[in-house]
HTML snippet that shows the backbone in 3Dmol.js (N, CA, C, O; Angstrom):
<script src="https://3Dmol.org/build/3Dmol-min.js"></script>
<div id="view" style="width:600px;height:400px;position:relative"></div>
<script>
const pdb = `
ATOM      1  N   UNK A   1      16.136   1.956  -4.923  1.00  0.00           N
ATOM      2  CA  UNK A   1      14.837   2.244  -5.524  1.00  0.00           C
ATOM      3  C   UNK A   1      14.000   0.967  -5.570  1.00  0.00           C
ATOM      4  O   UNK A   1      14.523  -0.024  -6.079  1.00  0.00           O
ATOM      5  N   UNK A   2      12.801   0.887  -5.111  1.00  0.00           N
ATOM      6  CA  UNK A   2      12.059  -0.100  -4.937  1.00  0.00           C
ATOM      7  C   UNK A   2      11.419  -0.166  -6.813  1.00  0.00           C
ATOM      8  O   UNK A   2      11.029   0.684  -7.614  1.00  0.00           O
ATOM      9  N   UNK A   3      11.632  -1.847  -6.843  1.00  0.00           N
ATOM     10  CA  UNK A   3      10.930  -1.970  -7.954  1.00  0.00           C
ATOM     11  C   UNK A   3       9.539  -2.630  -8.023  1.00  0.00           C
ATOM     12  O   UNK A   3       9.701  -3.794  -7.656  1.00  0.00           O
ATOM     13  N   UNK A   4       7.935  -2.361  -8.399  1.00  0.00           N
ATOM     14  CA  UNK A   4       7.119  -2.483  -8.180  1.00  0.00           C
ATOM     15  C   UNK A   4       6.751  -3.195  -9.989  1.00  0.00           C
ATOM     16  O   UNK A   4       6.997  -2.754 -11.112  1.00  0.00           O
ATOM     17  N   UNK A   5       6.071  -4.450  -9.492  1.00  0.00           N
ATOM     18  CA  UNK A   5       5.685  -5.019 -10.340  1.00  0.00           C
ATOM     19  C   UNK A   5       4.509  -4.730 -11.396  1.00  0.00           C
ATOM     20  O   UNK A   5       3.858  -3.687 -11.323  1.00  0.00           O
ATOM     21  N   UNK A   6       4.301  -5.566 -12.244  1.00  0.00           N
ATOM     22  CA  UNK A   6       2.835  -5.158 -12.863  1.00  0.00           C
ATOM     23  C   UNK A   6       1.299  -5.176 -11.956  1.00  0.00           C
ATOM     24  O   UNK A   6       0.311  -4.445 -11.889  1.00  0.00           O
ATOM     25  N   UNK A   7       1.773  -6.512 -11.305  1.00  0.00           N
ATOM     26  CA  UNK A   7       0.536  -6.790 -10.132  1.00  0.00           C
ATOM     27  C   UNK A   7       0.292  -6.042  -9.350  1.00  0.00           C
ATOM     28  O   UNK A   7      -0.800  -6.188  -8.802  1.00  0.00           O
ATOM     29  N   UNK A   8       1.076  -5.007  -8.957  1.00  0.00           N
ATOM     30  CA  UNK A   8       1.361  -3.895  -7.161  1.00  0.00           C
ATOM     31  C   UNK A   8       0.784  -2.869  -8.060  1.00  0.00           C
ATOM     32  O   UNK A   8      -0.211  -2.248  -7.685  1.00  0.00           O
ATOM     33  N   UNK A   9       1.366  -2.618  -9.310  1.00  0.00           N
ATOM     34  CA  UNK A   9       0.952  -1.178 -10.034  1.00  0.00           C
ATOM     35  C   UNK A   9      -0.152  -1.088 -10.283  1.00  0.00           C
ATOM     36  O   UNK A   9      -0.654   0.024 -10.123  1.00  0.00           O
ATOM     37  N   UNK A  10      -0.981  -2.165 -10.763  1.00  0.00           N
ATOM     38  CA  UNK A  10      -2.398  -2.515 -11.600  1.00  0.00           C
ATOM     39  C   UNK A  10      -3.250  -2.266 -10.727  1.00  0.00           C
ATOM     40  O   UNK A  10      -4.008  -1.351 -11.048  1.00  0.00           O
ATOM     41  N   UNK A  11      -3.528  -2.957  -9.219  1.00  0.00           N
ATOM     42  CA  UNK A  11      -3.734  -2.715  -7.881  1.00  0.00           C
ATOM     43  C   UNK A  11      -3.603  -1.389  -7.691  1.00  0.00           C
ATOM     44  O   UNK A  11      -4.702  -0.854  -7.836  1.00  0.00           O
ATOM     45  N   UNK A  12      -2.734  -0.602  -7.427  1.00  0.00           N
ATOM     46  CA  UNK A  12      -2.789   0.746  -7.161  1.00  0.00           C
ATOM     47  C   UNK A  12      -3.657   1.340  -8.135  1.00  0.00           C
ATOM     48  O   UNK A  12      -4.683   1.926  -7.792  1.00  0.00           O
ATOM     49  N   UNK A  13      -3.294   1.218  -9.361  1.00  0.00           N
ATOM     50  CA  UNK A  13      -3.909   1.763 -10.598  1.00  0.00           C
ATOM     51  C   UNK A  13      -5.913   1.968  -9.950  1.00  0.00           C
ATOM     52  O   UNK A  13      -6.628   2.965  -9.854  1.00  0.00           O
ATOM     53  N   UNK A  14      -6.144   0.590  -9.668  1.00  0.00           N
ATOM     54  CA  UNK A  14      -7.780   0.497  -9.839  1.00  0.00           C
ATOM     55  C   UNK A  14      -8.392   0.925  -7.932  1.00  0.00           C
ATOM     56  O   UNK A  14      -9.526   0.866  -7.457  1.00  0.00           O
ATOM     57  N   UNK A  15      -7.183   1.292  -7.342  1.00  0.00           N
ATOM     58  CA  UNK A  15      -7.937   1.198  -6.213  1.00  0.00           C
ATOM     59  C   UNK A  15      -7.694   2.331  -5.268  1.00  0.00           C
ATOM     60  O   UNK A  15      -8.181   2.466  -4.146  1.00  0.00           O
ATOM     61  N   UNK A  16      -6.525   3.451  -6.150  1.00  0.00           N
ATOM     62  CA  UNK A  16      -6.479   4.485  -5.517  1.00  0.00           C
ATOM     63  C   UNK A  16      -6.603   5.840  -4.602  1.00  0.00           C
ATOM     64  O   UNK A  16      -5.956   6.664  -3.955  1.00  0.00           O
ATOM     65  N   UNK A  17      -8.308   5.340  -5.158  1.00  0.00           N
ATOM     66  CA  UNK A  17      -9.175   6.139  -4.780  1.00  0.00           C
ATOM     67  C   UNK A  17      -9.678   5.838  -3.477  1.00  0.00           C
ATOM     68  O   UNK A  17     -10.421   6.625  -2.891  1.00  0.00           O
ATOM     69  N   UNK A  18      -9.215   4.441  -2.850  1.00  0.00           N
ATOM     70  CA  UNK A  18      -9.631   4.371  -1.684  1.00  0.00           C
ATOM     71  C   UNK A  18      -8.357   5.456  -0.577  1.00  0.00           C
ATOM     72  O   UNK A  18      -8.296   5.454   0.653  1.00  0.00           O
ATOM     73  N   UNK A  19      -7.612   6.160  -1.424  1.00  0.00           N
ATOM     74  CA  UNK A  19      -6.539   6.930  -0.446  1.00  0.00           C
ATOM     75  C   UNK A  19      -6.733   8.398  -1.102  1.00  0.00           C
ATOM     76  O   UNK A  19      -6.489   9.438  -0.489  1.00  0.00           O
ATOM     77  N   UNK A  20      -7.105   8.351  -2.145  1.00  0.00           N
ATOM     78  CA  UNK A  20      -6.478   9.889  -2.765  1.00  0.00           C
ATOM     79  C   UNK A  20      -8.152  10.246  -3.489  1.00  0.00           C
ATOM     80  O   UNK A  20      -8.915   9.516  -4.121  1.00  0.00           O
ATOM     81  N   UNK A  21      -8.271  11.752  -3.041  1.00  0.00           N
ATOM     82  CA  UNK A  21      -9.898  12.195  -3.213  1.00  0.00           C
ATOM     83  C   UNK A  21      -9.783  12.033  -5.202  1.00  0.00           C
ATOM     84  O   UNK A  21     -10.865  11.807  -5.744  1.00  0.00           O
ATOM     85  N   UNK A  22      -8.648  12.141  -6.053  1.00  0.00           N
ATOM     86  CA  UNK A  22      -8.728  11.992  -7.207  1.00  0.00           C
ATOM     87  C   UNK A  22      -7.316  10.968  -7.509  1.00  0.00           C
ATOM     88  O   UNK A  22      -6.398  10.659  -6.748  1.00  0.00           O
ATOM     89  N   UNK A  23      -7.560  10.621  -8.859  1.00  0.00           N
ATOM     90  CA  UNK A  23      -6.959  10.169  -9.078  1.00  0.00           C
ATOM     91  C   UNK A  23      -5.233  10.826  -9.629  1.00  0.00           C
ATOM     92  O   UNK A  23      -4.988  11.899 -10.179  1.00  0.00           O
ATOM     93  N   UNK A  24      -4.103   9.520  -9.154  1.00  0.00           N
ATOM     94  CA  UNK A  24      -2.964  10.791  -8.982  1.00  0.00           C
ATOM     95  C   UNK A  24      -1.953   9.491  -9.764  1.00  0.00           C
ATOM     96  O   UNK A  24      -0.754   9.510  -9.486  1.00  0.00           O
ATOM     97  N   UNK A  25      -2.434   8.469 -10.659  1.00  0.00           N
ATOM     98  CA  UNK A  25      -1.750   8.098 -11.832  1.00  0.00           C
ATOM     99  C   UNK A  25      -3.098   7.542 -12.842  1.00  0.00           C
ATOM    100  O   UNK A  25      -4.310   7.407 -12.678  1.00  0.00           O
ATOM    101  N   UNK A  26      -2.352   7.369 -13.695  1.00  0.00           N
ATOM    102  CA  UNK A  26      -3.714   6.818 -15.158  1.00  0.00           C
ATOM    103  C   UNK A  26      -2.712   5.606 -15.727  1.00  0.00           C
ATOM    104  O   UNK A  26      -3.179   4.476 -15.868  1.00  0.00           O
ATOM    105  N   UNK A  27      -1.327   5.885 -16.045  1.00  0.00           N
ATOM    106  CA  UNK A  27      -0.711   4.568 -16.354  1.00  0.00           C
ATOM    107  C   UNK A  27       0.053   3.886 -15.745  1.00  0.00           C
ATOM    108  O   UNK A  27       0.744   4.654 -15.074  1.00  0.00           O
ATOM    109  N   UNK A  28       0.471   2.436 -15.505  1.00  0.00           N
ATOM    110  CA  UNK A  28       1.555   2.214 -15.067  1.00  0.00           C
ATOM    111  C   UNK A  28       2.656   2.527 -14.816  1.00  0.00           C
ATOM    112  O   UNK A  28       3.188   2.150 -13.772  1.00  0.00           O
ATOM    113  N   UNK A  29       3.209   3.203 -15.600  1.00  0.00           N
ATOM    114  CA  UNK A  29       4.722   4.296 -15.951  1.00  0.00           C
ATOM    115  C   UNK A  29       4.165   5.649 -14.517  1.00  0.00           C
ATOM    116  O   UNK A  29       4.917   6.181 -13.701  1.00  0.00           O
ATOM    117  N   UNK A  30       2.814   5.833 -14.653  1.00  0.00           N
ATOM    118  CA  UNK A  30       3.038   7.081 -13.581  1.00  0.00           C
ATOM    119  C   UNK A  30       2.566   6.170 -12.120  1.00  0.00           C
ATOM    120  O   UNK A  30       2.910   6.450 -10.972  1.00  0.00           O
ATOM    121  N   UNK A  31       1.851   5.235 -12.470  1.00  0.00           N
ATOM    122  CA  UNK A  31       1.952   4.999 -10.907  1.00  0.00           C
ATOM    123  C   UNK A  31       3.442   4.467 -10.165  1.00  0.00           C
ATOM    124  O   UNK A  31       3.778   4.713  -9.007  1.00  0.00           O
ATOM    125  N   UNK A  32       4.249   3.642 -11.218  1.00  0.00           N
ATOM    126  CA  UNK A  32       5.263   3.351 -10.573  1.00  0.00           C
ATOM    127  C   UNK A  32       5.913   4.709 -10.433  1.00  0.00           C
ATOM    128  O   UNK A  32       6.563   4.881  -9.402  1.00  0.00           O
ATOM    129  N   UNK A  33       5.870   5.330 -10.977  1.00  0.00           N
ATOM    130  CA  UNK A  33       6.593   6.514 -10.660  1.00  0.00           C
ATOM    131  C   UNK A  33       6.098   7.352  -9.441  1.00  0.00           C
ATOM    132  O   UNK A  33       7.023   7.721  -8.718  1.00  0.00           O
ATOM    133  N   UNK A  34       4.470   7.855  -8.926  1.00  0.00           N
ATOM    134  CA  UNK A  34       4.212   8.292  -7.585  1.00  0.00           C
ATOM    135  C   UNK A  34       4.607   7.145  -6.803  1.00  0.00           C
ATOM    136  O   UNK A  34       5.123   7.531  -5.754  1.00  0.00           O
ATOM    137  N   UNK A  35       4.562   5.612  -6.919  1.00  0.00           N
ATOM    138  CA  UNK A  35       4.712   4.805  -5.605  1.00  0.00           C
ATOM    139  C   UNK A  35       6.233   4.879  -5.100  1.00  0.00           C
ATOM    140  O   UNK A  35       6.664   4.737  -3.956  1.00  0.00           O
ATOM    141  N   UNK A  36       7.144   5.233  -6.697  1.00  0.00           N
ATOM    142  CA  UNK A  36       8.809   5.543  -6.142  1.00  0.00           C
ATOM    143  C   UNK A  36       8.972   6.733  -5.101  1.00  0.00           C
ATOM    144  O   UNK A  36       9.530   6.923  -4.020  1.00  0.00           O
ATOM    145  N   UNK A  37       8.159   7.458  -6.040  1.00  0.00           N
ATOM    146  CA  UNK A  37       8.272   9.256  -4.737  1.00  0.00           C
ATOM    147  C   UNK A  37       7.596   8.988  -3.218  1.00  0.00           C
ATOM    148  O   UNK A  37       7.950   9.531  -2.171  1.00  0.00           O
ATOM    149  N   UNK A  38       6.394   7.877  -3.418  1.00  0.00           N
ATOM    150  CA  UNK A  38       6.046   8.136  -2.041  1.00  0.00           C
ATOM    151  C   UNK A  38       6.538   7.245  -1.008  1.00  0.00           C
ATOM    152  O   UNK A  38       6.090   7.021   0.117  1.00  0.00           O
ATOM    153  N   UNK A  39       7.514   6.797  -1.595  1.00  0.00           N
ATOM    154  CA  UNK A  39       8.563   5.704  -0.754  1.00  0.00           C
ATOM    155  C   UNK A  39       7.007   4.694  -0.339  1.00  0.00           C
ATOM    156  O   UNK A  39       6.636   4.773   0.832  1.00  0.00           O
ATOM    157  N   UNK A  40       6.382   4.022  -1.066  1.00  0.00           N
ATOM    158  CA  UNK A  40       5.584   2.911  -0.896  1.00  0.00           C
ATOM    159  C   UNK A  40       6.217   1.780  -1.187  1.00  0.00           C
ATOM    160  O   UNK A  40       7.029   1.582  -2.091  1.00  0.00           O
ATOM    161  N   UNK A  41       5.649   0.756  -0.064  1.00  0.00           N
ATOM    162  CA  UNK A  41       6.763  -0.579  -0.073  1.00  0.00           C
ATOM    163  C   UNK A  41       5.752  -1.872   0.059  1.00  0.00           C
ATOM    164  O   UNK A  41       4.756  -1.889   0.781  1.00  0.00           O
ATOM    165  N   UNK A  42       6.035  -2.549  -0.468  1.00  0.00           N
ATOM    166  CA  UNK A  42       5.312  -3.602  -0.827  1.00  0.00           C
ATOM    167  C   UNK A  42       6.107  -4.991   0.349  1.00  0.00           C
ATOM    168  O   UNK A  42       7.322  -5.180   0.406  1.00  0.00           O
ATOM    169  N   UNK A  43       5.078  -5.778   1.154  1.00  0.00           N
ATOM    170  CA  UNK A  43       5.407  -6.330   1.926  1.00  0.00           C
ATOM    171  C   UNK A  43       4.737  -7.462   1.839  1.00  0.00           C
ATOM    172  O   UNK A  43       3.612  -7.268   1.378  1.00  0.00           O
ATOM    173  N   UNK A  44       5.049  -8.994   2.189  1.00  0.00           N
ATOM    174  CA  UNK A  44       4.754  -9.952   1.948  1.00  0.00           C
ATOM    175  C   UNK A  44       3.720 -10.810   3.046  1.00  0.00           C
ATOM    176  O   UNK A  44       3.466 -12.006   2.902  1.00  0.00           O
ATOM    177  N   UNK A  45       3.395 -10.301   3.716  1.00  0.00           N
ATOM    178  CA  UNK A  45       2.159 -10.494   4.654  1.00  0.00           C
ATOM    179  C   UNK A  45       1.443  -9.957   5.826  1.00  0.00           C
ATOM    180  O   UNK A  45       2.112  -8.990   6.191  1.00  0.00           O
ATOM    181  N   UNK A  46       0.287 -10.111   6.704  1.00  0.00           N
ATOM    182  CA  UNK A  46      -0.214  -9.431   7.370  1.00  0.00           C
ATOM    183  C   UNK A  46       0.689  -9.097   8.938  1.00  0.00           C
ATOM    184  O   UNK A  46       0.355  -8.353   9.860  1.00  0.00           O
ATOM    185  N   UNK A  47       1.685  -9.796   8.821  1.00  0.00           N
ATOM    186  CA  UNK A  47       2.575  -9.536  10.276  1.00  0.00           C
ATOM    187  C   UNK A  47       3.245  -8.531   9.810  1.00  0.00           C
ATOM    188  O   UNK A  47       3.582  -7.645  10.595  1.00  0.00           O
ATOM    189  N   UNK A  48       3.613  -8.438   8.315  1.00  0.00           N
ATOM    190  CA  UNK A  48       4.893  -7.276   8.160  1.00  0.00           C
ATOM    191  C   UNK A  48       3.831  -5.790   7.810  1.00  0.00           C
ATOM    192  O   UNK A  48       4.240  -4.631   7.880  1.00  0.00           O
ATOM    193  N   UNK A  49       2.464  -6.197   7.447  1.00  0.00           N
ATOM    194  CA  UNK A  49       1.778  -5.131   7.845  1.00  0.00           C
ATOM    195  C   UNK A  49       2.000  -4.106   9.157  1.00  0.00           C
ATOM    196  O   UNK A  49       2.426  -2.960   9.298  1.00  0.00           O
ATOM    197  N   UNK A  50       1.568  -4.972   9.885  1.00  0.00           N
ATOM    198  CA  UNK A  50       1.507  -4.562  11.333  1.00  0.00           C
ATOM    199  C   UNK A  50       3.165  -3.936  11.418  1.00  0.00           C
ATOM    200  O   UNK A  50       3.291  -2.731  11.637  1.00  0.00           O
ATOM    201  N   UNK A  51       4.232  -4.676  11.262  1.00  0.00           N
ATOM    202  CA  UNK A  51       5.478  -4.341  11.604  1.00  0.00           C
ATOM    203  C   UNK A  51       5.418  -3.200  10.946  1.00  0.00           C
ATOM    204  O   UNK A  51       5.873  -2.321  11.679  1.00  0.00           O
ATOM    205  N   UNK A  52       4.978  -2.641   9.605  1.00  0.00           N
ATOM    206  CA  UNK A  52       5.313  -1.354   9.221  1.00  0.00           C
ATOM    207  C   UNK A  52       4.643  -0.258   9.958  1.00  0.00           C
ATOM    208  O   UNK A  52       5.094   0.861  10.203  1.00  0.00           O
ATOM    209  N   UNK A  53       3.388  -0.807  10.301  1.00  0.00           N
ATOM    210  CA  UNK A  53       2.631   0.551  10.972  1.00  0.00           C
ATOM    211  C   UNK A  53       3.236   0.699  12.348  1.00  0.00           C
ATOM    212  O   UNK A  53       3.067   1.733  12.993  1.00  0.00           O
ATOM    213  N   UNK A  54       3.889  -0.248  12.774  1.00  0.00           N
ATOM    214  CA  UNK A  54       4.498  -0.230  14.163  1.00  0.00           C
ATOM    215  C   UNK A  54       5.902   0.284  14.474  1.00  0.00           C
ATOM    216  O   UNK A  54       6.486   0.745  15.455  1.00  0.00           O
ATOM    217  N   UNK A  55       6.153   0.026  13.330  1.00  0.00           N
ATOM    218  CA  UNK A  55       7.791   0.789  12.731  1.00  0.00           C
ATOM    219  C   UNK A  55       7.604   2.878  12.488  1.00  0.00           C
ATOM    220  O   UNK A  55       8.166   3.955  12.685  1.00  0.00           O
ATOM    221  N   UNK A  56       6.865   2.482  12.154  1.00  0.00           N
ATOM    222  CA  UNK A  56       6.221   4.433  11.751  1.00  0.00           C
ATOM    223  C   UNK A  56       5.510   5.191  13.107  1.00  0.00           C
ATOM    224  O   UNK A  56       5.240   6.383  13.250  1.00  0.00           O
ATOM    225  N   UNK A  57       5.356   4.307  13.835  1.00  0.00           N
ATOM    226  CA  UNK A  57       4.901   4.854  15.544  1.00  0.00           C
ATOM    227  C   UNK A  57       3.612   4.667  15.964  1.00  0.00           C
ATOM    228  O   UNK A  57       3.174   5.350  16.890  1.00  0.00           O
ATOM    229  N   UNK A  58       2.831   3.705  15.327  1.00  0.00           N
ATOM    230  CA  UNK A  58       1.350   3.314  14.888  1.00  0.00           C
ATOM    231  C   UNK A  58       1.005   2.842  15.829  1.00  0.00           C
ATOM    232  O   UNK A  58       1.575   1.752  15.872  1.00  0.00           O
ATOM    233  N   UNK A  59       0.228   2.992  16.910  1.00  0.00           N
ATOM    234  CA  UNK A  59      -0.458   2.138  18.023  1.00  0.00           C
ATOM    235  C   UNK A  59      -1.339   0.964  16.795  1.00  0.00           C
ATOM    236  O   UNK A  59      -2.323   1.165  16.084  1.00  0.00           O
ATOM    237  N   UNK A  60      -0.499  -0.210  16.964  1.00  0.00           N
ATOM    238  CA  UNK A  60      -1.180  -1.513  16.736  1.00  0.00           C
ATOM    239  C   UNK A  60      -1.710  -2.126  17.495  1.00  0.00           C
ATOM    240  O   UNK A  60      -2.366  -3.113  17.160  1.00  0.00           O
ATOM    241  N   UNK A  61      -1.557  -1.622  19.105  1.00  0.00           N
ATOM    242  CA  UNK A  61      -2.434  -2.725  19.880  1.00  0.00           C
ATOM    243  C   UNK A  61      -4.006  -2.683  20.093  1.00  0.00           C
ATOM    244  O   UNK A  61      -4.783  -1.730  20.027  1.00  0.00           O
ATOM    245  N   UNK A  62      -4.193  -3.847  20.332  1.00  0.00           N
ATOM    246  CA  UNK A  62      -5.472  -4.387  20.337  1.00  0.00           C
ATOM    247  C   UNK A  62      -6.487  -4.339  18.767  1.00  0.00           C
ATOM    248  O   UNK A  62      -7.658  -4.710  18.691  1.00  0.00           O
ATOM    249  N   UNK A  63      -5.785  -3.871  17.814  1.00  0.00           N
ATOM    250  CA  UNK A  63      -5.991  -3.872  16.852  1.00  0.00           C
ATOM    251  C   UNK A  63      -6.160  -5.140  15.774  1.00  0.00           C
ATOM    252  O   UNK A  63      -5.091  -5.521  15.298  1.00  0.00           O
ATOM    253  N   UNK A  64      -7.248  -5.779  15.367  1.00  0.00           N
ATOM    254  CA  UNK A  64      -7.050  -7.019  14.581  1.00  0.00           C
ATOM    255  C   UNK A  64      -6.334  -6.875  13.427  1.00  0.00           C
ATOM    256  O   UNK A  64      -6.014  -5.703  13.228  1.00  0.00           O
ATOM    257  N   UNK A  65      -5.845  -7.916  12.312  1.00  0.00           N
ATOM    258  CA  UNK A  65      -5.673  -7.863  11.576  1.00  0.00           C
ATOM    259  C   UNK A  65      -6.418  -7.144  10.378  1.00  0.00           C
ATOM    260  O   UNK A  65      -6.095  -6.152   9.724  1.00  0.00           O
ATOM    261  N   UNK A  66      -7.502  -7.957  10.310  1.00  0.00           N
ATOM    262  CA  UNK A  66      -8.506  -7.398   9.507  1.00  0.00           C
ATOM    263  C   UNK A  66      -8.724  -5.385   9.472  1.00  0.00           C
ATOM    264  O   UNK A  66      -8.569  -4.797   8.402  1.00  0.00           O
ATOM    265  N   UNK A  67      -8.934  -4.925  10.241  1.00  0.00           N
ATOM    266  CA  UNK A  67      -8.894  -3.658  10.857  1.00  0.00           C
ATOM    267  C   UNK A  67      -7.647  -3.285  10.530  1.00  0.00           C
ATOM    268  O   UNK A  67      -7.631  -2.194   9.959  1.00  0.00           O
ATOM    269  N   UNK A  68      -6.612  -3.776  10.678  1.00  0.00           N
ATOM    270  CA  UNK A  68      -5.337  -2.922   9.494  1.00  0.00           C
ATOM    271  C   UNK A  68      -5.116  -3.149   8.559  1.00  0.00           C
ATOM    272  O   UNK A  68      -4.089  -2.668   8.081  1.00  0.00           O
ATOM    273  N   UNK A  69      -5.953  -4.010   7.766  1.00  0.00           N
ATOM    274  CA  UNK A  69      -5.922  -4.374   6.238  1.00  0.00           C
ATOM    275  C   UNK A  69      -7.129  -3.363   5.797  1.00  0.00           C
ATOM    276  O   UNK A  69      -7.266  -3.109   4.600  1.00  0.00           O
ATOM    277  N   UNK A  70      -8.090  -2.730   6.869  1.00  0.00           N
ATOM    278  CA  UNK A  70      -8.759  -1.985   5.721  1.00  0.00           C
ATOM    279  C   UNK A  70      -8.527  -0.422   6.355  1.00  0.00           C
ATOM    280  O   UNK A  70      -9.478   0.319   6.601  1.00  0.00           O
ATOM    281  N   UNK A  71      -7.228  -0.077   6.561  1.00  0.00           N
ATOM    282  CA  UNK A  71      -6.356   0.821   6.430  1.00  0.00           C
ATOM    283  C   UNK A  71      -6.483   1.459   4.972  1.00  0.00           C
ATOM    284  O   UNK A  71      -6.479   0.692   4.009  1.00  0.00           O
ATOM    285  N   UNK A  72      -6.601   2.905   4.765  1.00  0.00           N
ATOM    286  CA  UNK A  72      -7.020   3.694   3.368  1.00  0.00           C
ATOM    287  C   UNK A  72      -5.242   3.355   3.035  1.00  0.00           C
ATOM    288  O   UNK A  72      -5.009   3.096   1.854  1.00  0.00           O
ATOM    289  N   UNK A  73      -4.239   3.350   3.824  1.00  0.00           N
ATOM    290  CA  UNK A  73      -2.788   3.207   3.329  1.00  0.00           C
ATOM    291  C   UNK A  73      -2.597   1.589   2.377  1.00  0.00           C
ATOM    292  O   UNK A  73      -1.951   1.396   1.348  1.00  0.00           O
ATOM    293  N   UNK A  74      -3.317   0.744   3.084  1.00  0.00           N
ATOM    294  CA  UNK A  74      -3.540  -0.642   2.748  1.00  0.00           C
ATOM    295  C   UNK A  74      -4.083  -1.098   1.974  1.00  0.00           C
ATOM    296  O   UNK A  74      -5.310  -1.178   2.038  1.00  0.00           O
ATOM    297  N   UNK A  75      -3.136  -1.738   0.582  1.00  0.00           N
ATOM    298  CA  UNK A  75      -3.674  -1.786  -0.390  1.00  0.00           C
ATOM    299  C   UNK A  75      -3.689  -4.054  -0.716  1.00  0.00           C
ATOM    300  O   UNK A  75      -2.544  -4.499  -0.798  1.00  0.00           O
ATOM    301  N   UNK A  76      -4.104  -4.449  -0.766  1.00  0.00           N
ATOM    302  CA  UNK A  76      -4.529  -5.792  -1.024  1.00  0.00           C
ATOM    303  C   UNK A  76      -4.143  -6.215  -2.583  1.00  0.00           C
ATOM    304  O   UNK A  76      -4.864  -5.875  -3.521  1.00  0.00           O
ATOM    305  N   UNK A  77      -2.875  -7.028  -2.772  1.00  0.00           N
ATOM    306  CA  UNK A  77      -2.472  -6.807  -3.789  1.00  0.00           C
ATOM    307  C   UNK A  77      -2.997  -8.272  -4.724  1.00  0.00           C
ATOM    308  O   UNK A  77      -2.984  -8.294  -5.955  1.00  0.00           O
ATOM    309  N   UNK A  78      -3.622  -9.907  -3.509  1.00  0.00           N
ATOM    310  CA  UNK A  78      -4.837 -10.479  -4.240  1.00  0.00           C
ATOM    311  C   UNK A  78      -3.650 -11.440  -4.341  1.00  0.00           C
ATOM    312  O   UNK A  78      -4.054 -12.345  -5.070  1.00  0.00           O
ATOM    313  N   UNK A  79      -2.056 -11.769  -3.882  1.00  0.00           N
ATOM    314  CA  UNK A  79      -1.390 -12.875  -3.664  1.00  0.00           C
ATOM    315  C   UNK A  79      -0.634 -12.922  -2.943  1.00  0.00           C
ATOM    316  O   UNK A  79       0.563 -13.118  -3.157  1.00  0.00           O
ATOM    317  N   UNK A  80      -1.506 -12.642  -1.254  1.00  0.00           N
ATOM    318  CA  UNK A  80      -0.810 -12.481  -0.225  1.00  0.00           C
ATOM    319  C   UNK A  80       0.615 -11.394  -0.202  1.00  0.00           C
ATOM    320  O   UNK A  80       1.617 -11.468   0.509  1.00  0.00           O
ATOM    321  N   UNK A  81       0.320 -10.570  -1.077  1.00  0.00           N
ATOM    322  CA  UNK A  81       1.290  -9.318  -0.472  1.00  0.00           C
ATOM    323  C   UNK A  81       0.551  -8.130  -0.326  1.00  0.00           C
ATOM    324  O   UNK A  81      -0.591  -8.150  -0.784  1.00  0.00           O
ATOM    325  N   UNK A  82       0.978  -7.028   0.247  1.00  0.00           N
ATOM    326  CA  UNK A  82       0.475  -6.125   0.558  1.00  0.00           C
ATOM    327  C   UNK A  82       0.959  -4.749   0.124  1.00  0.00           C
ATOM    328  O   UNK A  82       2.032  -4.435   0.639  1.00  0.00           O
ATOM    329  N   UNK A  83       0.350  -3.735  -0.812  1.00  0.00           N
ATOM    330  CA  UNK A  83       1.113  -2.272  -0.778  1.00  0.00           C
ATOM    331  C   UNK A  83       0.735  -1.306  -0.053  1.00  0.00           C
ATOM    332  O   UNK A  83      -0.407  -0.850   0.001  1.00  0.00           O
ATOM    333  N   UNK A  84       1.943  -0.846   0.704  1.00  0.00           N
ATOM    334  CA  UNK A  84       1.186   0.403   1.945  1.00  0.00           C
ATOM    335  C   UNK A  84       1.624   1.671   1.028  1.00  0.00           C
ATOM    336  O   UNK A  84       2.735   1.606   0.503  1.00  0.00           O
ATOM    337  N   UNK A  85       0.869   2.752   0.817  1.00  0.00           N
ATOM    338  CA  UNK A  85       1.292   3.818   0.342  1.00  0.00           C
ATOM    339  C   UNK A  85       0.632   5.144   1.213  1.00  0.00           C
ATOM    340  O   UNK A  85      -0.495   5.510   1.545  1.00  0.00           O
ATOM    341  N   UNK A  86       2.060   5.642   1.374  1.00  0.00           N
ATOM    342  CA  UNK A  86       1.611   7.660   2.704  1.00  0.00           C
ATOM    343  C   UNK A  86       0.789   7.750   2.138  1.00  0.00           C
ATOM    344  O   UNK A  86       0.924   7.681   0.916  1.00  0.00           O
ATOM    345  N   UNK A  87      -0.419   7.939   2.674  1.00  0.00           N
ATOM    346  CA  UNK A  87      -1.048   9.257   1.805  1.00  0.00           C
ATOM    347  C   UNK A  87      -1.161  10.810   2.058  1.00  0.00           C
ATOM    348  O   UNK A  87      -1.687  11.537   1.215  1.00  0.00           O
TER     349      UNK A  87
END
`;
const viewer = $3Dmol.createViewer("view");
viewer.addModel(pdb, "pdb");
viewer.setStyle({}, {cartoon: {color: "spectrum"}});
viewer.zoomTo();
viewer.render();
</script>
């Protein structure tokens, strides 16, 4: 079970809406709890970005960085890590 910090949760918390038409936690306790169900994984920089979308069958090529950081899955967690969550 992935454990998701205060920083990854707080982040999800305020920015959800860039993935989900409403909102689908209000506290910490429920977002860590949808990010456990949606098998969301928190990764430590923009290469392991790419490696996840490339791992899931993602045509990454020719694709910049930037352009998969503003991925609706791609969440900017503000100290160089990153949370990807399905939507």
């Amino acid at each position: 079970m992935h454990q998701f910090d205060d920083d990854v949760l707080e982040c999800f918390l305020e920015n959800q809406l860039q993935l989900f038409p409403e909102r689908v936690a209000e506290t910490l306790e429920e977002a860590e709890e949808f990010l456990n169900d949606s098998m969301a994984v928190v990764v430590e920089s923009v290469e392991e970005v790419i490696e996840y979308f490339e791992e899931e069958g993602i045509d990454t090529e020719g694709v910049m960085d930037d352009e998969i950081l503003e991925a609706d899955e791609v969440f900017d967690i503000g100290d160089g890590r990153y949370l990807i969550v399905e939507g």
